[in-house]
C-alpha positions in Angstrom: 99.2 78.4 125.1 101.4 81.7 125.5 99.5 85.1 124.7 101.0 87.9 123.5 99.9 91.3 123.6 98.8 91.1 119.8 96.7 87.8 120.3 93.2 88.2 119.4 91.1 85.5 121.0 88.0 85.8 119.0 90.4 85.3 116.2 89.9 81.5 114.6 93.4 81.7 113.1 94.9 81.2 116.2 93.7 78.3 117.0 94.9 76.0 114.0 96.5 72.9 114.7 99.6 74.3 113.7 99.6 76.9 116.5 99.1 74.8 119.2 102.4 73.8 121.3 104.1 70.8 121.1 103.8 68.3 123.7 107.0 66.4 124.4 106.7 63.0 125.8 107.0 62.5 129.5 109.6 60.4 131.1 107.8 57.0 131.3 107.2 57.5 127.5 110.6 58.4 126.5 111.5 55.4 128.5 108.9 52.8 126.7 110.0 54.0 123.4 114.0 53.4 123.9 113.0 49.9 125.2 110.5 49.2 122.7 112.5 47.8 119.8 114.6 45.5 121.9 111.8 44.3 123.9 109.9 43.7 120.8 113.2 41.7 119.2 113.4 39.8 122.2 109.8 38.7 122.7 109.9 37.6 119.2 112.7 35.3 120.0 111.3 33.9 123.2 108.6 32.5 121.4 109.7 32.1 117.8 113.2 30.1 119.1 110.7 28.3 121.8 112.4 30.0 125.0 109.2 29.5 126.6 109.3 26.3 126.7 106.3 24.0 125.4 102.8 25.2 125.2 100.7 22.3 125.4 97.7 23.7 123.2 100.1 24.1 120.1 101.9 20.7 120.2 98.3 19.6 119.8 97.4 22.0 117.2 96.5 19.0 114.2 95.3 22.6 111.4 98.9 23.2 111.0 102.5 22.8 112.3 103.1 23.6 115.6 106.3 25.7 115.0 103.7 28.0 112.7 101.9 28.5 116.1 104.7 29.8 118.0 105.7 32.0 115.4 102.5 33.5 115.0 102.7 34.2 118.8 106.0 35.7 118.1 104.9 38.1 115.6 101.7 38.8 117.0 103.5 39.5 120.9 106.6 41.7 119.4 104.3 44.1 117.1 102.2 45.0 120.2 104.8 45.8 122.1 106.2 47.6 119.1 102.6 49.4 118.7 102.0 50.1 122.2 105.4 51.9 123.3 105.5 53.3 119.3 109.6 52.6 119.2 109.3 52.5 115.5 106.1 54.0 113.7 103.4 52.3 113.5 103.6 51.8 109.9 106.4 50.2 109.9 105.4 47.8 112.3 102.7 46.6 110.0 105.6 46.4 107.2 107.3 43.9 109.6 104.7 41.9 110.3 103.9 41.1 106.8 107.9 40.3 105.9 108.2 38.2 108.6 104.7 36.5 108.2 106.4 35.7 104.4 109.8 34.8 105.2 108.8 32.7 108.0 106.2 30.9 106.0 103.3 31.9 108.2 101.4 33.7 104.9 102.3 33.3 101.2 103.3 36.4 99.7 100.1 36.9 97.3 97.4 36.7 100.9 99.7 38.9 102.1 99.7 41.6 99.8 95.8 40.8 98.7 94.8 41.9 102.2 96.3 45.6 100.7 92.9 45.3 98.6 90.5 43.9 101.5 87.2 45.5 101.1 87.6 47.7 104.1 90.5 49.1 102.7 89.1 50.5 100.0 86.2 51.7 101.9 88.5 53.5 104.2 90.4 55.1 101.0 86.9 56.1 99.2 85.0 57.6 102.7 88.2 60.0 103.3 88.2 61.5 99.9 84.7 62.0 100.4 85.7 63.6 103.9 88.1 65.6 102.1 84.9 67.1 99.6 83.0 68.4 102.5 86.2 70.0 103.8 87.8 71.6 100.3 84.2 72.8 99.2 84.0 74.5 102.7 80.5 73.1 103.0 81.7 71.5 106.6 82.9 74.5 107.8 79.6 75.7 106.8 77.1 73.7 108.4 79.6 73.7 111.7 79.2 77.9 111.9 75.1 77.7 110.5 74.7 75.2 113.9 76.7 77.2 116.3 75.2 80.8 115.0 71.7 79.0 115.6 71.6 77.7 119.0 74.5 80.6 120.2 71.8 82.4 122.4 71.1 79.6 125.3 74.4 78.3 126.6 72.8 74.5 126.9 71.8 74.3 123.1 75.4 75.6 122.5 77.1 73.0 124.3 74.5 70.9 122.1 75.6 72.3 119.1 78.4 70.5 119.4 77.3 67.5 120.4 75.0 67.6 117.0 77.9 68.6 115.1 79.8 65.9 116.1 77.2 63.0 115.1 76.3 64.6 112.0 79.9 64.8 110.9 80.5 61.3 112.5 79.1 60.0 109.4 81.2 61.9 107.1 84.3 62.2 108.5 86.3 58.8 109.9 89.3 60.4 111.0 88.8 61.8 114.7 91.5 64.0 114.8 90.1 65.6 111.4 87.1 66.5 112.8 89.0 68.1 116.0 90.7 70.1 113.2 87.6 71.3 111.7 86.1 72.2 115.2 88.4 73.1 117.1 88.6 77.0 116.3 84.9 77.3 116.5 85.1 75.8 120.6 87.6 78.1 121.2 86.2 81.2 120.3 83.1 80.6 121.9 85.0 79.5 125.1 87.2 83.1 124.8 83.6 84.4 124.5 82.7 83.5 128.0 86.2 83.9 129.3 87.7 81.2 128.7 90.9 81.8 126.9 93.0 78.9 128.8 95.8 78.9 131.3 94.6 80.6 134.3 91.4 81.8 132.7 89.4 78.9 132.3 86.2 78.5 134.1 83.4 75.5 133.5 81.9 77.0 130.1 85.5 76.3 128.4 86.2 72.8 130.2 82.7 71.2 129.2 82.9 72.8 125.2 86.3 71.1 125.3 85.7 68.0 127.1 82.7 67.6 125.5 83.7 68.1 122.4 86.3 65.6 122.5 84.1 62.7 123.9 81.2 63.4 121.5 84.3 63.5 118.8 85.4 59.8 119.7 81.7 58.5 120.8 80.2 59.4 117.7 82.6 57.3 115.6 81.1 54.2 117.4 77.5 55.2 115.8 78.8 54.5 112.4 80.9 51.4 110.9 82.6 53.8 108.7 83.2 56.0 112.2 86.9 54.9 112.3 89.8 52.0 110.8 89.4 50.2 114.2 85.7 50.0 113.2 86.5 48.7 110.1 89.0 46.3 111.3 86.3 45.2 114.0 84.0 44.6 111.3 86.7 42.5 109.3 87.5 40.3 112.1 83.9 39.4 112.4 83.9 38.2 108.8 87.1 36.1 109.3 84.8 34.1 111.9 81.8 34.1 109.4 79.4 36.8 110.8 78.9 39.5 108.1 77.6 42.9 109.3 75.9 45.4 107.9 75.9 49.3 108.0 72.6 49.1 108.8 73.0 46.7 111.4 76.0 48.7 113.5 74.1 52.4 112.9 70.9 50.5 114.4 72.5 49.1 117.5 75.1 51.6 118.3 74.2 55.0 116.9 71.0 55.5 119.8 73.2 54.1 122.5 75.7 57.4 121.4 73.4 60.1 121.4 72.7 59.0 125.0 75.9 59.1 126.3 76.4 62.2 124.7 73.5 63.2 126.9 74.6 61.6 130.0 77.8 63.6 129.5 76.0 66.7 128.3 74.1 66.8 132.0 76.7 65.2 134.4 79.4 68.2 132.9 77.3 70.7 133.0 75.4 69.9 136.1 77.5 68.0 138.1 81.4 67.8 137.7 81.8 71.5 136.2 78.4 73.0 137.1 78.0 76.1 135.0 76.5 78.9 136.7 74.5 82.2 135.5 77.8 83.7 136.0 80.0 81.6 133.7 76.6 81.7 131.2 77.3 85.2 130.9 79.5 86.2 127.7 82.6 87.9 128.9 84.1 90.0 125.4 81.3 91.8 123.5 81.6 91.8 119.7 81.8 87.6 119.9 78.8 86.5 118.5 79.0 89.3 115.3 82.6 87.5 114.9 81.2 84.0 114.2 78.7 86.0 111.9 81.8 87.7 110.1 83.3 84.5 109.7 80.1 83.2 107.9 79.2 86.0 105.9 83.3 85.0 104.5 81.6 82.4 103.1 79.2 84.1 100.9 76.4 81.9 99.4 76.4 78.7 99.3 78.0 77.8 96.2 77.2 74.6 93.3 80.0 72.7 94.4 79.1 72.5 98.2 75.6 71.5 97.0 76.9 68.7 94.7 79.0 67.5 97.7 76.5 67.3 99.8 74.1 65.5 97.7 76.8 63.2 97.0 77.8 61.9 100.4 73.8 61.7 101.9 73.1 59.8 98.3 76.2 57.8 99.9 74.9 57.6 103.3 71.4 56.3 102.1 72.7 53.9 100.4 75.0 52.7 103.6 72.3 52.8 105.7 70.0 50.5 103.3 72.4 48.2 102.4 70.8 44.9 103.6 67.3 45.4 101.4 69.2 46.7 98.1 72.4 44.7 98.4 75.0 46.4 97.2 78.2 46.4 99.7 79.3 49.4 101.1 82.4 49.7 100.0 81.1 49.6 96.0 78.5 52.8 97.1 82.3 54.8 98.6 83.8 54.1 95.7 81.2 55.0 93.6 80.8 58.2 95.2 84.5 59.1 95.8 84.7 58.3 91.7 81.8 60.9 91.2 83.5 63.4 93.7 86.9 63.5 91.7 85.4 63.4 88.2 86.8 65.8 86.0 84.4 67.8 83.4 84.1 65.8 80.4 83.7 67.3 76.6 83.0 70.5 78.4 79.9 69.5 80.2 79.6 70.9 83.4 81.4 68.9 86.1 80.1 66.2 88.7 83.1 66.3 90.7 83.8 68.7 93.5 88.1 68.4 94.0 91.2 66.9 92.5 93.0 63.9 93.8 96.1 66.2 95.3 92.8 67.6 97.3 92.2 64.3 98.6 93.6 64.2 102.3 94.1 60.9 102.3 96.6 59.6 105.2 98.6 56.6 103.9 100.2 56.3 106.7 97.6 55.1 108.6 96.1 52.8 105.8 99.6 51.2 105.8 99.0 50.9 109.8 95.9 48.7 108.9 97.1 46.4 106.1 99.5 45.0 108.8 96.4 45.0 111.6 94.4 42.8 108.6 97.4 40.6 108.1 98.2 39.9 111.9 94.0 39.2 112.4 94.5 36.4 109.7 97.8 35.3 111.1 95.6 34.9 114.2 92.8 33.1 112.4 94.2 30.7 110.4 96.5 29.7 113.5 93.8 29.3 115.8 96.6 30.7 118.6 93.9 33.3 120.0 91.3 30.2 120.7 94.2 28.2 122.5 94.8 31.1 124.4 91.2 31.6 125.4 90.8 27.4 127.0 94.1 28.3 128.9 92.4 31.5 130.3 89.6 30.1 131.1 91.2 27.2 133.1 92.8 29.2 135.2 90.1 31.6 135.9 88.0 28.9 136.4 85.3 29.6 133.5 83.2 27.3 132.6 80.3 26.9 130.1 78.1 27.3 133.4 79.5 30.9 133.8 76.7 33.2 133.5 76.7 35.3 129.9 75.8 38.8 131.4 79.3 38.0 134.1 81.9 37.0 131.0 80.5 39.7 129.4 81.2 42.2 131.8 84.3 41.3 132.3 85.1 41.4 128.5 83.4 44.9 128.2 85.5 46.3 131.5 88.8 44.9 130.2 88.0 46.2 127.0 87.4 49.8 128.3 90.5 49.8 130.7 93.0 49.2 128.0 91.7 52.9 126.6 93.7 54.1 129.5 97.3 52.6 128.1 97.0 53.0 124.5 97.2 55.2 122.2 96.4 53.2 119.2 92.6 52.1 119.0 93.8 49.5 116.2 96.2 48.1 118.2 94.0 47.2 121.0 91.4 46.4 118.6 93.1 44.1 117.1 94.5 42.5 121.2 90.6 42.2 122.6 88.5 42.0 119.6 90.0 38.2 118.7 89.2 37.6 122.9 85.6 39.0 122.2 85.2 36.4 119.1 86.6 33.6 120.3 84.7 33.6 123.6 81.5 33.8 121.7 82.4 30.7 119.4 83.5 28.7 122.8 80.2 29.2 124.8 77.9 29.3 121.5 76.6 32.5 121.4 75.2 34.7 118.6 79.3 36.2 117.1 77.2 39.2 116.1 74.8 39.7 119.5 77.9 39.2 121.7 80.5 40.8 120.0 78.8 43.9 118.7 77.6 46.1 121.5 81.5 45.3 122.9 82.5 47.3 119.8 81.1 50.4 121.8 84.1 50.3 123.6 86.5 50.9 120.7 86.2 54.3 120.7 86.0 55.5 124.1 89.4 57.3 124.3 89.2 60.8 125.8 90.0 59.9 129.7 93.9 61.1 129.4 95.9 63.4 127.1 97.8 60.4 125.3 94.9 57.8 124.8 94.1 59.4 121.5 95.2 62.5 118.9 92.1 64.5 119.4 92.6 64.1 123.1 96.0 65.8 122.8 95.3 68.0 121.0 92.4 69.1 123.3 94.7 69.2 126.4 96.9 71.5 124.2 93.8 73.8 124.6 95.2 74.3 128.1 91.4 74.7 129.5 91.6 72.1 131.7 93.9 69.9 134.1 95.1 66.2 133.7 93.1 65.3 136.5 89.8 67.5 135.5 90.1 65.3 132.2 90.3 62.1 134.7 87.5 62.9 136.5 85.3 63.6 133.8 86.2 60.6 131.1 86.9 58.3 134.3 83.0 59.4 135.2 81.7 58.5 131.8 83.3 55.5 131.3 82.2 54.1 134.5 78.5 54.7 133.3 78.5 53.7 130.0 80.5 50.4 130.9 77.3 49.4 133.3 74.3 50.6 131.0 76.2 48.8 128.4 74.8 45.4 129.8 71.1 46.4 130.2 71.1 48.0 126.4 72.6 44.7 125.2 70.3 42.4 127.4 66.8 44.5 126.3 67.2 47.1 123.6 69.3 45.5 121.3 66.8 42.3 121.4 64.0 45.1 120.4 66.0 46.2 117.4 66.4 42.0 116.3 69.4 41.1 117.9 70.2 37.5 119.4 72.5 39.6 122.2 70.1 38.8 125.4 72.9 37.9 128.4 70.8 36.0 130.9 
């Protein structure tokens, strides 16, 4: 980030999204993107027109017509290549899919447009307008600076600070790069504090707050269902093979298993990779701490509407997290508590809602995104292409039902958490491995939910290079740390997660009632 002699760097105005550079695509990037659309046209035809030849597991295909396989396959092989190199928006890759899913006869136009309505749809629409309360009330904004103000004296609780305000607002807000938003002005400051102000002043204090920061940002989503739309699509492909999951359920198995990689990252970072010395601990521009205070005190006391915000959305999260004993889905409590949020005062009694739709940041664009993810997963499902897939793989790997679990499941896991590495899009390959996960579960007869589940860890572990996720560009925009500082790290914590993911599925997830044990 350039500095010029007016910039204040305990100011949090400079550090608004806005602000930040922009980061022009690299050569190989540039390059994927021309080819993109005329890769994607031509994979379409090599499998819709039959250029590659005959595939033996479709001609035997007796649910449908064989030619319905191989356009499946075409659509399904074109809009990844179309998601992956992003040669058109994403959004408009979905809007292909589902015209060509209609005009090819694939999907009747009705499915189609009903999976616009799925469930997790709605509950995606509902839990960002609730987002959006927490922000337009301010109340976020409060309990981010209360946090940081209270553990500010001992640089390990601050670093902490972060990690807590990460999971809290993990269950609030669904959108990553929302919550980098909201944090990222409050990281800086406090990394200018201890001279860290980017560039060639950056020391270990500002590389762990931001590193840190951003894998706590992406590892807390996979605590919650609601944590982000690749959840939620995770969780709808699981119910097109007929295992229903609850809120509950996901917060139960996943939400522990985040806290301690937050820790593991907390104390290799600190300790290890960029070991922070008494030195760095020390704060480098006086007046920083009464800064964050100033900033605060801005906010004068806390008013009714935070308040009614905030009792709306932990009424909200109760409710989520008790869904299996009282019933009701999750996606009737959202809308139930977006409705409250927006409602207008009525025969002048005093009002329950806390903002106005225009208030609602609600991104459309990415909703749209999804509608085409839900209507390529059913494509998949009804076509059976992904299972026929799976028998060839495992022929030529040489799997067998006499494979050990804990092995395939490794493998799975470790594929699942290298494609992080070439994707931006945690949809896309969502919606690539996630089918794989399924289908190998249903083949070898193993508990869909106990198998599939824990892989769904791996969704969200996208902070190892600048391009494999928006809050991770926007982090290296920081210009605290180096490409290969961020490789290191993430590259680090991967590795680890990926191999205590097989002991917490084999014993701890059996203790909290799963079928998951892998030997």
């Amino acid at each position: 980030m350039s500095r010029s002699l007016e910039f204040d760097p305990l100011d949090m105005r400079n550090y608004s999204l806005e602000k930040l550079p922009e980061m022009k695509g690299g050569k190989l990037l540039e390059t994927l993107k021309l080819i993109g659309l005329p890769l994607g046209i031509l994979s379409f035809l090599f499998f819709y027109l039959r250029w590659c030849g005959t595939i033996e597991g479709f001609e035997q295909q007796t649910k449908v017509d064989p030619q319905l396989c191989y356009t499946a396959l075409a659509v399904f092989v074109s809009s990844l290549i179309l998601w992956l190199t992003e040669a058109i928006p994403n959004y408009l890759t979905s809007f292909l899919i589902i015209i060509v899913a209609i005009l090819t006869g694939l999907m009747k136009m009705r499915p189609a447009f009903a999976y616009l309505g799925e469930p997790v749809m709605v509950l995606n629409i509902a839990s960002f307008i609730l987002a959006s309360a927490l922000v337009v009330t301010g109340l976020a904004r409060r309990i981010s600076l209360y946090i940081v103000l209270r553990l500010f004296h001992r640089i390990d609780l601050l670093f902490w600070a972060f990690i807590i305000l990460n999971l809290i607002l993990g269950a609030f807000i669904s959108a990553t790069s929302a919550k980098t938003a909201l944090l990222l002005p409050l990281f800086m400051v406090i990394s200018a504090i201890f001279g860290a102000t980017g560039g060639e002043y950056r020391n270990a204090i500002g590389k762990n707050l931001v590193l840190q920061n951003l894998l706590a940002n992406n590892v807390s989503a996979s605590g919650f269902m609601t944590g982000s739309a690749a959840n939620l699509l995770a969780v709808t492909l699981l119910q097109q093979a007929g295992a229903h999951i609850y809120y509950g359920d996901w917060f139960i198995a996943l939400f522990p298993f985040s806290v301690i990689q937050c820790a593991l990252a907390w104390w290799f970072g600190t300790r290890i990779i960029f070991k922070v010395t008494d030195e760095d601990a020390r704060p480098k521009l006086a007046g920083g701490e009464q800064r964050l205070r100033d900033e605060y005190a801005k906010l004068g006391s806390i008013s009714v509407r935070e308040i009614q915000s905030g009792i709306i959305f932990l009424v909200v999260l109760i409710m989520w997290a008790t869904d299996r004993w009282h019933g009701i889905r999750a996606e009737v409590v959202a809308m139930t508590g977006a409705t409250i949020a927006l409602m207008p005062s009525v025969m002048k009694l005093p009002s329950l809602g806390v903002l106005k739709w225009n208030q609602a940041d609600i991104p459309w664009h990415m909703l749209m995104f999804s509608w085409g993810a839900y209507v390529l997963g059913g494509l998949m499902d009804s076509t059976d292409i992904m299972g026929i897939g799976m028998d060839k793989l495992f022929h030529a790997w040489n799997i067998t039902l006499d494979t050990p679990k804990w092995l395939v499941f490794a493998v799975l896991s470790a594929l699942f958490a290298i494609t992080t590495l070439v994707s931006e899009s945690k949809t896309a390959r969502t919606i690539i491995m996630f089918p794989i996960v399924i289908s190998t579960a249903r083949t070898f007869g193993w508990d869909i939910i106990g198998f599939c589940l824990p892989m769904a860890f791996m969704i969200n572990q996208v902070y190892v290079l600048y391009f494999n996720s928006k809050p991770a560009t926007i982090s290296y925009l920081t210009n605290q740390y180096s490409t290969w500082e961020s490789f290191k790290f993430g590259m680090s914590q991967m590795i680890i997660i990926w191999i205590l993911l097989i002991p917490w599925t084999q014993y701890v997830m059996p203790l909290l009632g799963f079928d998951s044990k892998l030997w």
